[in-house]
C-alpha positions in Angstrom: 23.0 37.6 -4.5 23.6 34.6 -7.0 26.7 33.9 -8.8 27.8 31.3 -11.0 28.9 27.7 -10.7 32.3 28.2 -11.4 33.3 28.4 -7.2 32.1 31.2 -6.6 29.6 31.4 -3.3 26.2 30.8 -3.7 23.5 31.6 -1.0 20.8 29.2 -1.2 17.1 31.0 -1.5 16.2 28.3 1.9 19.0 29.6 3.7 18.6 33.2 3.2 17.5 35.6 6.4 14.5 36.9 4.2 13.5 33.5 2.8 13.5 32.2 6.6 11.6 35.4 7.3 8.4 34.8 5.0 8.3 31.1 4.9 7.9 28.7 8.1 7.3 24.6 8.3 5.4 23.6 10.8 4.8 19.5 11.9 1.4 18.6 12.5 -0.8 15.5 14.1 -4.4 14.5 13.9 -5.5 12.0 15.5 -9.8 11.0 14.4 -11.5 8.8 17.4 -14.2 7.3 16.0 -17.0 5.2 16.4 -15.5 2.7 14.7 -12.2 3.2 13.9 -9.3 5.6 15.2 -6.1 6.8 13.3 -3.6 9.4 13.3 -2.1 11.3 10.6 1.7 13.0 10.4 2.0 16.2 8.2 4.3 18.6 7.1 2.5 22.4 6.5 4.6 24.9 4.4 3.0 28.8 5.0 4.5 31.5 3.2 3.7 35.6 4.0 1.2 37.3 1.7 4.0 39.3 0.8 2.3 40.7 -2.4 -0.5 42.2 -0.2 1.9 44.0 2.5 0.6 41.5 4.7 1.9 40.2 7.8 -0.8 36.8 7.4 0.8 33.5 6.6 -0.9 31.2 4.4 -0.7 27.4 3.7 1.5 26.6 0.2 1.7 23.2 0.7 0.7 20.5 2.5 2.5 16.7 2.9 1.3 14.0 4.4 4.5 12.2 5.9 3.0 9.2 7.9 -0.8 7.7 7.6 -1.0 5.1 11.2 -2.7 2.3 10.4 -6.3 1.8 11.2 -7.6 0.5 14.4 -11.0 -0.8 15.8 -11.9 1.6 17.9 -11.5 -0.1 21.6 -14.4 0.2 24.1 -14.2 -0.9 28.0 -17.7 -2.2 29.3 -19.5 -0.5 26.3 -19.8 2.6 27.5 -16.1 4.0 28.0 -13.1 4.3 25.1 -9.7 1.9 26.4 -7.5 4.4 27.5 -5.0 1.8 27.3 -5.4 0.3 24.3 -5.7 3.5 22.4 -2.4 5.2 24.4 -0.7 2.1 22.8 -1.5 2.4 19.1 -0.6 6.4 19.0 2.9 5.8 21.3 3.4 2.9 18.3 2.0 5.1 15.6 4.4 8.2 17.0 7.7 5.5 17.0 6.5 4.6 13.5 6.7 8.2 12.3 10.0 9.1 13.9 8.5 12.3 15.5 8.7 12.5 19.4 5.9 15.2 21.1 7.8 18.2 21.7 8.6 18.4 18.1 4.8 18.7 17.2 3.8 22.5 16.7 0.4 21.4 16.1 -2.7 19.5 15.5 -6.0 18.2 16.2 -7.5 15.2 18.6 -11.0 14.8 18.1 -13.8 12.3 18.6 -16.5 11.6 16.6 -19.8 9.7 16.2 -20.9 7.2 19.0 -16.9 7.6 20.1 -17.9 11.1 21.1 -20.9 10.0 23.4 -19.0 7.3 25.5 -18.4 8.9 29.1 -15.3 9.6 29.0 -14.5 11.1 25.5 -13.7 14.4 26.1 -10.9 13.4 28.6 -9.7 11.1 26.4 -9.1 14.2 23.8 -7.7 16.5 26.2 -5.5 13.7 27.8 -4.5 13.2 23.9 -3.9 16.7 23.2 -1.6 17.2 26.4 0.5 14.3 26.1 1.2 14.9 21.9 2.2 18.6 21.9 0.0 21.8 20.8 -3.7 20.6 20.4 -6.7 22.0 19.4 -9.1 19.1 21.0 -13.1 18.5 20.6 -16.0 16.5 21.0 -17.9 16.8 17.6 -21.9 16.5 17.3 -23.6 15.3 14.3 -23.6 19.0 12.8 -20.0 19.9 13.4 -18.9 16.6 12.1 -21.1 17.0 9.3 -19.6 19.9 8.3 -16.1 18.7 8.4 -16.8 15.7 6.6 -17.8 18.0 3.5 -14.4 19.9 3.9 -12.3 16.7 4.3 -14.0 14.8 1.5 -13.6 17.4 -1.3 -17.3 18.4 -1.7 -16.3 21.8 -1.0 -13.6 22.7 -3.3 -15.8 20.4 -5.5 -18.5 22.6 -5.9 -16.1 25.5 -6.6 -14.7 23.8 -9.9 -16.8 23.6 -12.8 -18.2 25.4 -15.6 -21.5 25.4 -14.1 -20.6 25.0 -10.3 -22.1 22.3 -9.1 -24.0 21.5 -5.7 -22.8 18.2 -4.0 -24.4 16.4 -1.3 -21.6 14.9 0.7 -22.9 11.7 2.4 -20.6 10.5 5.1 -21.4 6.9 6.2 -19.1 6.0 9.5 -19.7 3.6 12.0 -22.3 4.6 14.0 -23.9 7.7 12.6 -24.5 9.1 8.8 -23.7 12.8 8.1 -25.4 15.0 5.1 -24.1 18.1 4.1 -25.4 20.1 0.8 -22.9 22.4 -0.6 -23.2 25.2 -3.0 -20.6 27.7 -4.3 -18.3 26.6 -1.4 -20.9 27.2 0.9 -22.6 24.4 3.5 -26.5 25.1 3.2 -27.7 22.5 5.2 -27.0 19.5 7.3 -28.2 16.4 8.8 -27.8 13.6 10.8 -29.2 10.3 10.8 -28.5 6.4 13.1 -27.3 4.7 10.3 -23.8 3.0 10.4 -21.9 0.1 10.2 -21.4 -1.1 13.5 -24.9 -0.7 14.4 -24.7 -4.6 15.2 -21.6 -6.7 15.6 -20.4 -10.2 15.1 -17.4 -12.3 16.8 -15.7 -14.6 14.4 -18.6 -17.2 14.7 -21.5 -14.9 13.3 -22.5 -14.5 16.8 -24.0 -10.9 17.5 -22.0 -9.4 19.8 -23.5 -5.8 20.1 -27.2 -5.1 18.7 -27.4 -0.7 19.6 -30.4 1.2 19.5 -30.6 2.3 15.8 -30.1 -1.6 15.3 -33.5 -2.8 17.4 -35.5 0.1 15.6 -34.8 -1.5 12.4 -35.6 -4.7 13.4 -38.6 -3.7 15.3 -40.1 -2.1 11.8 -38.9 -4.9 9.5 -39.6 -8.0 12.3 -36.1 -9.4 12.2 -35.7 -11.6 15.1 -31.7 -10.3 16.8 -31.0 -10.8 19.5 -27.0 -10.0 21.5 -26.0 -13.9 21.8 -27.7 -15.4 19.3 -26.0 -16.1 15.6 -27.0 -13.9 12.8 -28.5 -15.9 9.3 -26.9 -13.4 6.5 -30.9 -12.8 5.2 -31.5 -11.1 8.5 -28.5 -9.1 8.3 -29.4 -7.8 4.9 -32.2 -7.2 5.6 -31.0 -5.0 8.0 -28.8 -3.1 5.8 -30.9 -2.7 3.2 -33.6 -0.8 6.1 -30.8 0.9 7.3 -29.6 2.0 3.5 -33.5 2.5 2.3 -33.8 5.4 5.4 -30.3 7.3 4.7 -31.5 7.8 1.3 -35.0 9.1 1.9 -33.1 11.9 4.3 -30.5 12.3 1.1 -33.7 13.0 -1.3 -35.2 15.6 1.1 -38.5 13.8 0.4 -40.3 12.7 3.2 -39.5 10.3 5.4 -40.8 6.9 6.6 -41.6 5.6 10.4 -38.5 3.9 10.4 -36.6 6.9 8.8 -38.3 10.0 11.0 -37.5 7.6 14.1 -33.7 7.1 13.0 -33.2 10.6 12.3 -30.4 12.7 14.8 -31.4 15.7 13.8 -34.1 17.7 12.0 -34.8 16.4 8.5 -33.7 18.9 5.5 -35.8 21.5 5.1 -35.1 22.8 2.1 -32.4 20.4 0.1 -32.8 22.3 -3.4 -31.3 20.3 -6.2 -27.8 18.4 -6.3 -25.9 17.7 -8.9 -23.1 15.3 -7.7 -23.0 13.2 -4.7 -20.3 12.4 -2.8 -19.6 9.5 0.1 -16.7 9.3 2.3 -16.8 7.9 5.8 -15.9 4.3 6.6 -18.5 2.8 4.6 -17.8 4.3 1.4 -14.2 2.1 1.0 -16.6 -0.6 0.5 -19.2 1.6 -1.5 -16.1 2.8 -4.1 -14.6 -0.8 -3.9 -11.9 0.6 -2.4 -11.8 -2.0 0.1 -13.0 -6.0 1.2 -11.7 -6.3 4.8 -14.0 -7.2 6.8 -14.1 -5.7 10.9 -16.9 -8.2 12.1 -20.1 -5.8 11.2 -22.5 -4.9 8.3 -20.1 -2.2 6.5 -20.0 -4.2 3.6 -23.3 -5.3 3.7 -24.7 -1.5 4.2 -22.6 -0.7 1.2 -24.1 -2.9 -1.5 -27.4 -1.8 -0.1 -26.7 2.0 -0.5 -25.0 1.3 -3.6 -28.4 -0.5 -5.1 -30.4 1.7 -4.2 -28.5 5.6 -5.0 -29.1 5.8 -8.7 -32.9 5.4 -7.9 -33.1 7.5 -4.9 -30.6 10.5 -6.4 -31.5 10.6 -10.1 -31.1 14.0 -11.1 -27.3 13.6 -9.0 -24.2 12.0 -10.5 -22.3 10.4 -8.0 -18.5 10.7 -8.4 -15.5 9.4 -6.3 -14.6 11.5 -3.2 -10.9 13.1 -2.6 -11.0 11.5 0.4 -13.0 8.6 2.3 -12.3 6.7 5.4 -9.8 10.1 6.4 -12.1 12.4 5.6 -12.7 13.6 8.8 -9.1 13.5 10.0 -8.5 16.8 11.0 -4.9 16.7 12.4 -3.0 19.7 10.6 -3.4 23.0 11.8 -2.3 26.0 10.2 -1.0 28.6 11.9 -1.1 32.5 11.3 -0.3 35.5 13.2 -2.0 39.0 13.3 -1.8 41.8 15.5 -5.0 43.6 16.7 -4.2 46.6 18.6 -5.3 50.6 18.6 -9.0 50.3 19.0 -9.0 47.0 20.9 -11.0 46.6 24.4 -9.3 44.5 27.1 -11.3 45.5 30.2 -9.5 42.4 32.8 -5.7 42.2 31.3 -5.7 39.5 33.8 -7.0 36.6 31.3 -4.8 37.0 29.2 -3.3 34.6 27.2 -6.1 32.5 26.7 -5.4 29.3 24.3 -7.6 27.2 22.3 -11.0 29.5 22.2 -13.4 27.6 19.4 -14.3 30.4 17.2 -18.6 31.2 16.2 -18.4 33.0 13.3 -21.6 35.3 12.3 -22.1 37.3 9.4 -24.2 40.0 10.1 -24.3 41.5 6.4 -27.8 40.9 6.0 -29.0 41.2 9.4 -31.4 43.4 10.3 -29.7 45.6 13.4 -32.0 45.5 15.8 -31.2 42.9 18.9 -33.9 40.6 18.3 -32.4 39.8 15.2 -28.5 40.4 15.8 -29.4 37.5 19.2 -31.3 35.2 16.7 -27.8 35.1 14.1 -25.8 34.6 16.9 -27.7 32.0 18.1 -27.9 30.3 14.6 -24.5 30.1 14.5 -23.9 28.4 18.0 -25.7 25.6 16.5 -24.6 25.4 13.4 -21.3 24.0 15.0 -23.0 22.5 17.7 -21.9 24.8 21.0 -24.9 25.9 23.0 -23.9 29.6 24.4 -22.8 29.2 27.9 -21.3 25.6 27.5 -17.5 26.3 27.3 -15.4 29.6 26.8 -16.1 30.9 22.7 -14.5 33.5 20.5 -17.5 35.4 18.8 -16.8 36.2 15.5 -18.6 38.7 14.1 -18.5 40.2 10.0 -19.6 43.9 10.3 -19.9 46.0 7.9 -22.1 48.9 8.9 -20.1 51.4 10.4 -19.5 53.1 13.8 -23.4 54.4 14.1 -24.2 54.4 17.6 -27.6 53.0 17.5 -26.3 50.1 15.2 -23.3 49.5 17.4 -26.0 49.5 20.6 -28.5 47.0 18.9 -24.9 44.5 18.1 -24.5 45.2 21.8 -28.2 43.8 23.2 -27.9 41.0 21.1 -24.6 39.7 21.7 -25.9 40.4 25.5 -28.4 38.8 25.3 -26.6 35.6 24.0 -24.4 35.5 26.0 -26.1 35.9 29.2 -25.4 32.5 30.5 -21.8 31.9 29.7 -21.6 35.5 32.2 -23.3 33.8 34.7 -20.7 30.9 34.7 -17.8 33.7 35.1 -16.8 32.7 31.6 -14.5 36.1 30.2 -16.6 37.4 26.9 -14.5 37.3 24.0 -15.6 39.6 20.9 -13.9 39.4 17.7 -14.8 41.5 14.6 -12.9 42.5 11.3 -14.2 45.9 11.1 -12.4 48.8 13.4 -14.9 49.4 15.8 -13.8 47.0 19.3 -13.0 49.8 21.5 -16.7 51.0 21.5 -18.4 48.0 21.6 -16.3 46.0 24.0 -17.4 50.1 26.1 -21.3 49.2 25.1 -21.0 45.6 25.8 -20.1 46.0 29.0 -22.9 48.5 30.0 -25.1 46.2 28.8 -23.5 43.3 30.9 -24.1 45.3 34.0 -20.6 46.5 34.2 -18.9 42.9 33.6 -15.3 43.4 33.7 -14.3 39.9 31.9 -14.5 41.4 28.1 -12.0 41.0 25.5 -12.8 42.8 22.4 -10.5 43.0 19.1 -10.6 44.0 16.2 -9.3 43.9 12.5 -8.8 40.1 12.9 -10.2 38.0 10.1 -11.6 34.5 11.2 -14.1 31.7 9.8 -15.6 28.3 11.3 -13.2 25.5 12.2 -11.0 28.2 13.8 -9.3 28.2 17.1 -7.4 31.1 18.2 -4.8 32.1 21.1 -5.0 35.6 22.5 -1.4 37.2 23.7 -1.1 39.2 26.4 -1.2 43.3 25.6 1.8 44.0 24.6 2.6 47.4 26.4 4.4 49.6 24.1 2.2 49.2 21.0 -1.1 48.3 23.3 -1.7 45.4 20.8 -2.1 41.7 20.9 -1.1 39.0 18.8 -3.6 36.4 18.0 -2.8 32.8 16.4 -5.4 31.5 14.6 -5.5 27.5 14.4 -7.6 26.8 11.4 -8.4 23.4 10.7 -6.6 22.1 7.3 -8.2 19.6 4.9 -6.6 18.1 1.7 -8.8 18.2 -1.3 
């Protein structure tokens, strides 16, 4: 009820027990450790019901960003190990900065990325991160995964959904130790790469002296016969020359052309294949503040340099593309927000051990098996496609598999889905790792019943249904409840502005 201003009371829509009911706030952190850099980010995430669709799914409405942390050199002990101490430092700062303490966080994201995900102790450091600064989804992201993201955080996706003639991007994200390529079409990734090129391939103290020459660094210089050398000082032609090798191979990978020596021996992982045309090109990463001219501060490496080299070079490497400024750069990849919805899967669901359950945090696989042909052979070789699209091998850690299926309870279908999932996950059953089956069609019951005949009677199987799910999820399984014999799953999908 409203009434006037005249005195009368007046109950304001926030305050009112159905308002409450359909809308929640929740506070989120992400915190990006990188190969060069590390940050957090403090948001606000406003999710209303789907009320119009007699839904019970919450959506995001609006996202704020209430605190940016500055950003810091990534610190490294010995070269091969992230500073614990250092970094524990800047976040406590960066969380006193923000006025949030860590039990008020409901949620977030602590990943590392690039050469900061290959030092030997970076997935502790993300799961020390996550346990310390409330409800985290943590991860260790490969060239692929972080390829991905980069196109979601930089706006190439929603980019290639606006337009009169919805374009394709190429999202080129240039950070500090590695370069990621994602081509995007109709909001849809169609390939990625990876590729050594990045800014702090080679650093210098404030003397010019070079300070750290990696791997990717020698190759160059090996192929152009630049003389560096850790200890020596660095003349500005050699580090130009440098950059522009370094520049000269990330564009032969973005043209899908072939590649040179020094470009096929640089490359992380398989070339394009098929790249297709591109009509805009996007950068983000570290590298592009200096690309856009967003940025001059220099961090004691070639950023700049590699820039002006990429930038010289892009119109006549990419003509047919237009480049155009990215939503998001440098934060691109910061992931921090979660958002948070609830479902309940229940009546045809298959929960074989009730003893693992809850489980928290299970990465989700996604597989669309539309146009699959259903026999196992094929249903095993999706499966297995996606794994590496986000860059799990089957059998490495505890996954959700999430499967679209739209062909019906046939039995001879439902027994080829069966084999195949089997006989991907094989090895994850042989680590006594509980088998976790999600699909959106209403059929769990009788293949969580198939799946484990075809596991050899493996009791660890979780199988629900009616649940609907896509990459970049995470999702937390409730125990059964008993009366209604359903479960409630929160799904933790990863949020990007743009």
């Amino acid at each position: 009820m409203h009434y006037d201003e005249l005195g009368n009371e007046v109950i304001e829509e926030h305050r009112h027990s159905l308002f409450r009911a359909d809308r929640r706030e929740l506070r989120s952190v992400g915190i990006d450790i990188g190969s060069t850099t590390s940050h957090l980010i403090f948001s606000t995430l406003v999710l209303r019901r789907q009320s119009a669709a007699l839904s019970s799914r919450f959506e995001v409405a609006e996202r704020r960003v209430d605190y940016a942390s500055p950003i810091m050199i990534t610190p490294f002990a010995g070269g091969t190990s992230i500073d614990t101490g250092r970094l524990s430092a800047f976040f406590e700062r960066a969380y006193a900065e923000s006025g949030t303490r860590a039990d008020e966080v409901d949620t977030g994201a602590a990943i590392t990325t690039g050469d900061a995900a290959r030092k030997d102790n970076a997935l502790a450091i993300v799961r020390l991160f996550s346990e310390r600064a409330g409800h985290f989804v943590c991860a260790s992201a490969g060239p692929v995964l972080e390829a991905r993201m980069a196109a979601y955080g930089s706006g190439a996706i929603m980019r290639s959904l606006h337009g009169d003639d919805s374009p394709s991007v190429l999202n080129i994200d240039v950070g500090g130790g590695t370069s990621k390529l994602a081509v995007v079409r109709a909001g849809r990734i169609e390939a990625v790469a990876a590729v050594n090129v990045g800014a702090r391939l080679l650093t210098l103290d404030e003397d010019g002296v070079i300070v750290t020459l990696e791997e990717a660094a020698s190759v160059c210089a090996r192929h152009r016969g630049l003389d560096l050398r850790c200890g020596d000082p660095a003349d500005e032609e050699s580090l130009r020359a440098l950059a522009t090798a370094l520049a000269e191979s990330l564009l032969e990978v973005a043209a899908g052309g072939g590649l040179s020596p020094l470009a096929s021996e640089l490359m992380i992982t398989e070339p394009f294949a098929k790249r297709g045309p591109v009509d805009i090109v996007f950068f983000s990463g570290g590298v592009s503040e200096y690309f856009y001219r967003e940025t001059s501060e220099g961090y004691g490496d070639i950023g700049a340099r590699l820039a002006d080299a990429i930038r010289e070079r892009s119109a006549r490497a990419l003509p047919e593309a237009k480049i155009e400024l990215s939503r998001e750069r440098i934060r691109a990849t910061v992931i921090g927000a979660s958002q948070f919805t609830v479902q309940l899967s229940g009546n045809t669901i298959h929960i074989a051990n009730p003893a693992l359950l809850p489980l928290r945090s299970l990465r989700v696989v996604m597989t669309d098996l539309e146009r699959v042909e259903l026999h196992a052979d094929a249903i095993a070789k999706a499966i297995e496609e996606s794994f590496s699209r986000v860059g799990v091998e089957p059998g490495e850690e505890s996954v959700a598999l999430a499967l679209h299926w739209p062909h019906g309870p046939e039995y001879a279908h439902l027994e080829a889905l069966c084999e195949g999932i089997a006989g991907t996950l094989s090895a994850g059953v042989q680590a006594g790792q509980p088998v976790v089956v999600v699909l959106d069609a209403d059929v769990s019951r009788l293949v969580g019943e198939n799946l484990s005949r075809a596991l050899g009677r493996y009791r660890d199987i979780i199988c629900i249904d009616g649940v609907q799910l896509q990459d970049f999820d995470y999702i937390d399984i409730s125990r059964e409840h008993e009366h209604t014999r359903t479960v409630t799953v929160v799904i933790k999908s990863l949020v990007f502005s743009g």
